[in-house]
C-alpha positions in Angstrom: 0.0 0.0 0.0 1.2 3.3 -0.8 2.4 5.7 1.8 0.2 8.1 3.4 2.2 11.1 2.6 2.5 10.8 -1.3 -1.5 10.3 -1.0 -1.9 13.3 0.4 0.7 15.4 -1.8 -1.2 13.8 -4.9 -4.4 15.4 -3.1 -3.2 18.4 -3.2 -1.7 18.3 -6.4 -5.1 17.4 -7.5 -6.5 21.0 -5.9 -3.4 22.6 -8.2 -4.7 21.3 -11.0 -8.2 22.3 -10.5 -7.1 25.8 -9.7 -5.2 26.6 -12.5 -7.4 25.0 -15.1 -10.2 27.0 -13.6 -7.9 30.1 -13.9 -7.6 29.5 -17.7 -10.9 28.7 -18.5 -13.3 30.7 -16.3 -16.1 29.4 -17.4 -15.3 25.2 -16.8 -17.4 23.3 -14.3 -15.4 20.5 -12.9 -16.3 17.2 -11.7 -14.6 14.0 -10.9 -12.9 12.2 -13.3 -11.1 8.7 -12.9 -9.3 7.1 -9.9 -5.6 7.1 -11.1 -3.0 6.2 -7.9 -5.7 6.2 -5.6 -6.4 9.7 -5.9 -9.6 11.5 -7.2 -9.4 13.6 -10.3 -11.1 16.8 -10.7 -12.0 17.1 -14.5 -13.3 20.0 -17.1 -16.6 18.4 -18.5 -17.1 19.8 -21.7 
């Protein structure tokens, strides 16, 4: 099982993501996209 800590970096990565994609296109509602590594995706639906 993977460690705790690089769950929780992935996490927060995760926010990142979200953040900046929402930065660059305002107008993007995102959702959850697909488990990868035990983490949950936030996703632009189009």
């Amino acid at each position: 099982m993977e460690s705790d800590k690089i769950v929780k970096i992935r996490h927060s990565l995760a926010h990142l993501l979200a953040s900046a994609i929402m930065e660059s296109y305002p107008k993007t509602k995102l959702g959850i996209g697909n488990i990868e590594f035990g983490c949950l995706k936030p996703w632009p639906q189009t």
